[in-house]
C-alpha positions as CSV (number, residue, x, y, z in Angstrom):
1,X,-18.3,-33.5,14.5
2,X,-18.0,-37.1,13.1
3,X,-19.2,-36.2,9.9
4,X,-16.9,-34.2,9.4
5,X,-14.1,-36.6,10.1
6,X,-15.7,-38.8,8.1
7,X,-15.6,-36.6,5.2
8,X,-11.7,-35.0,6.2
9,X,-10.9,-39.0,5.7
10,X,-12.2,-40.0,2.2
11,X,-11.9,-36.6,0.5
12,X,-8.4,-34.9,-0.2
13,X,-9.7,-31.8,-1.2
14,X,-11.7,-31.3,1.7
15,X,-8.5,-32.3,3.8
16,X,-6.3,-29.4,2.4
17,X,-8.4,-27.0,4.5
18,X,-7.6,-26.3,8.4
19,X,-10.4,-28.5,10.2
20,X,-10.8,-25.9,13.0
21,X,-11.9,-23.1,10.3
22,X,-14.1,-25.9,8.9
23,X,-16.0,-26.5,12.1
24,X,-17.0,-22.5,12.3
25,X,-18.5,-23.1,8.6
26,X,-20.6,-26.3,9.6
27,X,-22.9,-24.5,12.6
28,X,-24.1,-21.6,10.0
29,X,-24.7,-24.3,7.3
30,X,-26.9,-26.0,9.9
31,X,-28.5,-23.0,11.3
32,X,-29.3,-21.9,7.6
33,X,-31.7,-25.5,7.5
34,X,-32.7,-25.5,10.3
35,X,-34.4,-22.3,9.5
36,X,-35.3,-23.8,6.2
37,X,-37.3,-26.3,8.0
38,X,-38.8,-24.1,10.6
39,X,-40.1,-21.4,7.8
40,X,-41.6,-24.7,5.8
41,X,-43.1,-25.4,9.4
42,X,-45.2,-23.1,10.0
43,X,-46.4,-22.9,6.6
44,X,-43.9,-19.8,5.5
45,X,-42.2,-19.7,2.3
46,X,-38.9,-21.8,3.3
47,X,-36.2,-20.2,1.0
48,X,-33.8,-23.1,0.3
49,X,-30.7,-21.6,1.2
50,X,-28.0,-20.7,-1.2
51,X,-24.5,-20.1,-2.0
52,X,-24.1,-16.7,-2.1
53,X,-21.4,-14.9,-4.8
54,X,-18.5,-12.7,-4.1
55,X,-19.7,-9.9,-3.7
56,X,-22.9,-10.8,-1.2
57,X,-22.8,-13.3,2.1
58,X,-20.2,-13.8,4.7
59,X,-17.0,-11.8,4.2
60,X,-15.0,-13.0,6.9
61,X,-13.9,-16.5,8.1
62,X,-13.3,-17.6,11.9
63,X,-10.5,-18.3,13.3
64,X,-10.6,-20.0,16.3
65,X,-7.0,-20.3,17.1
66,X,-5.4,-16.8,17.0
67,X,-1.7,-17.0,19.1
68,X,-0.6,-13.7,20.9
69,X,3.3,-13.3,21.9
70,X,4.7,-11.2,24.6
71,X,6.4,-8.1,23.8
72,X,5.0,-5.6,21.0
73,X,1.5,-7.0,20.1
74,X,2.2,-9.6,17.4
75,X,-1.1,-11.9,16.0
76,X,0.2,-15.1,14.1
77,X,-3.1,-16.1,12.1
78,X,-2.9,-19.4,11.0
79,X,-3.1,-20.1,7.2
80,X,-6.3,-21.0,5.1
81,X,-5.2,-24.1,3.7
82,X,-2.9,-26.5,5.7
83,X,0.3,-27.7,4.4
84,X,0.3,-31.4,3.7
């Protein structure tokens, strides 16, 4: 995702988060236009989409690199923000 480098590059607060829990975020944001568009399409009511509060939307974030050790089941998951 080159935009997404491009933005990692120029903004430091966008940096601080882990880049592979970034890229799960970007394909939702995408599908969420590209609905948008479709709806305005066929002539539906589009319903810009919108940042949802705490207590409504997506409750979970992926994490796309999960590490599993030998032995008694043990799940390191890697940290929200990276440390720079």
């Amino acid at each position: 995702m080159k935009s997404q480098t491009v933005i990692r590059g120029e903004d430091q607060d966008f940096r601080q988060f882990r880049a592979a829990m970034q890229r799960s975020v970007l394909p939702r944001l995408d599908r969420a236009f590209q609905s948008l568009f479709e709806r305005a399409k066929c002539g539906e009511t589009p319903g810009f989409p919108c940042f949802k509060g705490r207590n409504r939307g997506i409750r979970s974030l992926d994490n796309p690199e999960p590490m599993i050790r030998d032995g008694p089941l043990q799940v390191k998951v890697a940290s929200v923000a990276s440390s720079s």
